[in-house]
ZABALO-880823 format. One record per residue: x, y, z of N, C-alpha, C in turn. Coordinates in Angstrom, 1 decimal, always signed. Layout:
BEGIN
    npx    npy    npz   capx   capy   capz    cpx    cpy    cpz
      X      Y      Z      X      Y      Z      X      Y      Z
...
***
This chain:
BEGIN
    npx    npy    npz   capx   capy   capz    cpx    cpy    cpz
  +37.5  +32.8  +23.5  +36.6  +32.9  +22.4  +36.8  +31.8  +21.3
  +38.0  +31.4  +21.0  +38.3  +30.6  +19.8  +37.8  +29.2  +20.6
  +38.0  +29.0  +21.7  +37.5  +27.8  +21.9  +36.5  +27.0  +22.4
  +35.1  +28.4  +22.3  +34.0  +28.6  +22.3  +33.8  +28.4  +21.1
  +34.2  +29.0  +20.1  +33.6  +28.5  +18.5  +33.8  +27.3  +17.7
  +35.0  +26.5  +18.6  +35.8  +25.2  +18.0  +34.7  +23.8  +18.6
  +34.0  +24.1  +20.3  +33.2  +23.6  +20.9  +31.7  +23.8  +20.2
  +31.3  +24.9  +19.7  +30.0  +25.2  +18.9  +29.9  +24.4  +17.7
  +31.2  +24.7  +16.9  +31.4  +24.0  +15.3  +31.5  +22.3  +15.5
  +31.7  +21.6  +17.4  +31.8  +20.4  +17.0  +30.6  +19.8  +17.7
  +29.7  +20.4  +18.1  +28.7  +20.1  +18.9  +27.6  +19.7  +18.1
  +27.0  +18.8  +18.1  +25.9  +18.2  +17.1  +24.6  +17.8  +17.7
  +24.3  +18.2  +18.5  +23.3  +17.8  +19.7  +22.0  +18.1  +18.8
  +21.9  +18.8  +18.7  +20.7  +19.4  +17.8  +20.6  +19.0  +15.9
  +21.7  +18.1  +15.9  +21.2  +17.8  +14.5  +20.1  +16.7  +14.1
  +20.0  +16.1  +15.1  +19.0  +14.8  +15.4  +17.9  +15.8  +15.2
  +17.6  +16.5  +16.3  +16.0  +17.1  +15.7  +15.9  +17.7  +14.6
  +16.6  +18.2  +13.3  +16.4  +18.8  +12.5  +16.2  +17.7  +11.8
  +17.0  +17.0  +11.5  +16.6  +15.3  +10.6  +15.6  +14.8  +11.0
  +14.8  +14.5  +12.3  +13.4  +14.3  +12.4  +12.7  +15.1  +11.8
  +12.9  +16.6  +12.0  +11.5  +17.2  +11.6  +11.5  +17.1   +9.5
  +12.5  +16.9   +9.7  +12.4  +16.9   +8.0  +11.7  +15.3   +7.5
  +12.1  +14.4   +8.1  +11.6  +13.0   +8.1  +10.1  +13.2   +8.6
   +9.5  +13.7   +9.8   +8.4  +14.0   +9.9   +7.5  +14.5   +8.7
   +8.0  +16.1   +8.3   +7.7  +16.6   +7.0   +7.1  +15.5   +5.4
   +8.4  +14.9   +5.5   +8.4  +13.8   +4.6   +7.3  +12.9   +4.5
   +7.1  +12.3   +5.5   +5.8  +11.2   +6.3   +4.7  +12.1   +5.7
   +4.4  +13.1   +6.5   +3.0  +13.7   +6.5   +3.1  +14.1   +4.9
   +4.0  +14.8   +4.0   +3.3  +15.1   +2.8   +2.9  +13.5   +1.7
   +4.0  +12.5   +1.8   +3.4  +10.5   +1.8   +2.0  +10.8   +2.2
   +1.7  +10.9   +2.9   +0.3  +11.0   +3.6   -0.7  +11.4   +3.4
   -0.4  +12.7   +3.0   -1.3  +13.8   +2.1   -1.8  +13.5   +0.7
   -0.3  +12.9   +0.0   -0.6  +12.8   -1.2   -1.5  +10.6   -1.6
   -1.1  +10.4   -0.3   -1.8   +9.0   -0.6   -3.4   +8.9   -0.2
   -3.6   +9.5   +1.0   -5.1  +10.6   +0.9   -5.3  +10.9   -0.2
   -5.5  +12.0   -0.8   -6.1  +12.3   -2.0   -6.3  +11.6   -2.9
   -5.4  +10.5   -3.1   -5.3   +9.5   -4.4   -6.3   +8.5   -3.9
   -6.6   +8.0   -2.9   -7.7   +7.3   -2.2   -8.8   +7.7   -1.9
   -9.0   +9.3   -1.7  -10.8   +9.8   -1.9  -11.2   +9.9   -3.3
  -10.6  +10.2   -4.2  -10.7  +10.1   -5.5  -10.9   +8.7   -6.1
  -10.4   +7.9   -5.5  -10.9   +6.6   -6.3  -11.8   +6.5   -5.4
  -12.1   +6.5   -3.8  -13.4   +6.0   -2.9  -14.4   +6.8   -3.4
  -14.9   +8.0   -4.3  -15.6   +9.0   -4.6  -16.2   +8.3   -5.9
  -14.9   +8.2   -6.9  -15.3   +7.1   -8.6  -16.2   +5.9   -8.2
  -15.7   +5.3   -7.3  -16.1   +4.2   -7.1  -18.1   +3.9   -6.5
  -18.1   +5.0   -5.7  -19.4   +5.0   -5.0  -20.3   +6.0   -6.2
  -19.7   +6.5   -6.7  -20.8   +7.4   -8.3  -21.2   +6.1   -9.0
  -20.1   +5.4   -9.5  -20.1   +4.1  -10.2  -21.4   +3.1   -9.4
  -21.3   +3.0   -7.9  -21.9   +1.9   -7.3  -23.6   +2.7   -7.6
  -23.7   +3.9   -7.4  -24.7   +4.4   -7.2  -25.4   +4.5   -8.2
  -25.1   +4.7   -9.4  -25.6   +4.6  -10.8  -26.4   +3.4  -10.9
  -25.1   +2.1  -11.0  -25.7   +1.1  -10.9  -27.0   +0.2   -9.9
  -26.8   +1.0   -8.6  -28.0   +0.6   -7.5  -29.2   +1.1   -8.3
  -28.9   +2.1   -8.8  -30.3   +3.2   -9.3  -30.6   +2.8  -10.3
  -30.0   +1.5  -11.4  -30.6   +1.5  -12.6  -31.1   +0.0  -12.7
  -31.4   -0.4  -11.1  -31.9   -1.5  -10.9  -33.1   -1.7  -10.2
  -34.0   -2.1  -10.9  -35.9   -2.7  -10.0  -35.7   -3.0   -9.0
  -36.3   -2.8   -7.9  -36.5   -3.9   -6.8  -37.3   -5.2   -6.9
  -36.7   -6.3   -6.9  -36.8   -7.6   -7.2  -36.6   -8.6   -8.3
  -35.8   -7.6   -9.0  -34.9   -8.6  -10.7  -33.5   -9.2   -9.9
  -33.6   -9.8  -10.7  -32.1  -10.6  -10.0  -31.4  -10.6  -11.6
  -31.6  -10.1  -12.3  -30.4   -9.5  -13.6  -29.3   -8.7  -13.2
***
């Protein structure tokens, strides 16, 4: 038994996937939060564009 638990406590095989999934984790919420920050300005930006299409005649060049 003791040297079943000495073999468990030195075995690391499974620490590699835990550090991925947390680096995974990490990636996707980067991701999430750089998303949002980019529909919000692609959203500002086409209100802005759209205003301006709409406050223009067809055939002024002003």
């Amino acid at each position: 038994m003791i040297n079943f638990i000495k073999n468990f406590r030195n075995d690391e095989s499974g620490a590699v996937t835990v550090d991925w999934v947390v680096l995974t984790a990490a990636v996707v919420g980067l991701a999430v939060a750089a998303y949002s920050s980019i529909q919000s300005g692609a959203e500002d930006m086409t209100k802005a564009t759209s205003s301006f299409m709409g406050s223009k005649t067809p055939g002024s060049f002003e």
